[in-house]
N, C-alpha and C positions, 0 to 999 in steps of 0.2 A: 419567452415564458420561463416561470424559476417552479423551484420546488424546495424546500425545506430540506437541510441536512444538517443529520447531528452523527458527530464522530464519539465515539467513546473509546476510553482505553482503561486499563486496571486502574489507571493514576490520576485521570480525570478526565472531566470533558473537555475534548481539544478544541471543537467547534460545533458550532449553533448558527446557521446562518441559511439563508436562499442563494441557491446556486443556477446556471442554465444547465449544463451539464455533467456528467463524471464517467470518469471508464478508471476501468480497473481487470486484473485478471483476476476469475474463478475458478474450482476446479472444472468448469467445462469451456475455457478459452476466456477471452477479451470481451469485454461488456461494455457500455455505454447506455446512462441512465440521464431520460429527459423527463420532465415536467410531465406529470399524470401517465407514466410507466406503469402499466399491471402489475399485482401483488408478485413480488418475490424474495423467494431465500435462497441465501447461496453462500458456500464457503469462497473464501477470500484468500485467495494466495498471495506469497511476497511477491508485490510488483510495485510499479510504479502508479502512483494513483495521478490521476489527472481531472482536476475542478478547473472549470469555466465558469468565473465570476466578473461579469463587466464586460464580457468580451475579452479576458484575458485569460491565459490558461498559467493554472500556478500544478507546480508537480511536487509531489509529497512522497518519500521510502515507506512503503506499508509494510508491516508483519502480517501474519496469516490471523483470520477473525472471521467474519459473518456479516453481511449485507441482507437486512429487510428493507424492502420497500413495502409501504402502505400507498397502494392506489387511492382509496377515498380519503387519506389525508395529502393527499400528494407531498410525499416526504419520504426519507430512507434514513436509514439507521444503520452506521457502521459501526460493528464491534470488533473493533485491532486489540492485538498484543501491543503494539509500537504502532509510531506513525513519527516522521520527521519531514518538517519542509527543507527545503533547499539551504534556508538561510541556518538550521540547526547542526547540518551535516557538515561533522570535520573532516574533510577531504584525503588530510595524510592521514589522521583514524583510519577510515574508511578502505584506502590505498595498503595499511599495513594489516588489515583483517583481512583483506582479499589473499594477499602471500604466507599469512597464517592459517587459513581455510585452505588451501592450498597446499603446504605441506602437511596439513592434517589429513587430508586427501590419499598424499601419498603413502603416508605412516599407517594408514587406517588398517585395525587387523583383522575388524568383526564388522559385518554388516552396519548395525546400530552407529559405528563409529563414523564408517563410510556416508549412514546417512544425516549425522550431526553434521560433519564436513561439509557435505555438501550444502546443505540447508544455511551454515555460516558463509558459504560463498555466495551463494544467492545474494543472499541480506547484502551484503559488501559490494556485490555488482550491483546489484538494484540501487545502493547508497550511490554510488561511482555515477551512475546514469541518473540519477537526476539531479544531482551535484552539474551535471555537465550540463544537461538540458534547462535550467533556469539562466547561463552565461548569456 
């Protein structure tokens, strides 16, 4: 059984389609949304999002955004910063933002800096991991 999902980002609508399932992390852990899922809202963390279309699972880089679900429409609505599939992500990009988060890490003098860094390493590994999971 499917449910409706629409992605949204600043830039456009990334997608409109029925899916069987999706997971993704929130601020309160790892989630997995099926067909007629009770109403919910949830922030969205950088993670790896994972749609189940066909019986196949495709993996997408998310930025941090907000997940509704409408149970009586059985449908969900994501609103990312970013979103990138597998086939968008440039791998040595990706490889060379991780060693740059990295040593901004170690450079960092004030908290705020500490936590841009880290938030850019995130993105970068998240990028890296499913760059590697769609092989």
């Amino acid at each position: 059984m499917n449910f409706k999902l629409v992605i949204l980002t600043p830039y456009k609508k990334y997608f409109d389609s029925s899916v069987e399932s999706l997971s993704l992390n929130t601020n309160n852990g790892e989630i997995t949304i099926y067909a007629n899922h009770e109403n919910l809202i949830s922030n969205v963390e950088i993670s790896d999002l994972k749609l189940k279309i066909n019986g196949r699972i495709h993996h997408y880089a998310i930025s941090e955004g907000v997940i509704e679900v409408k149970h009586d429409e059985n449908k969900a609505i994501l609103l990312l910063s970013s979103i990138e599939s597998s086939d968008e992500i440039d791998i040595e990009r990706a490889i060379q933002s991780e060693k740059d988060a990295r040593k901004l890490i170690l450079s960092a003098q004030t908290v705020k800096e500490l936590s841009n860094a880290e938030m850019k390493l995130k993105k970068a590994l998240t990028r890296i991991s499913v760059k590697k999971e769609e092989k």
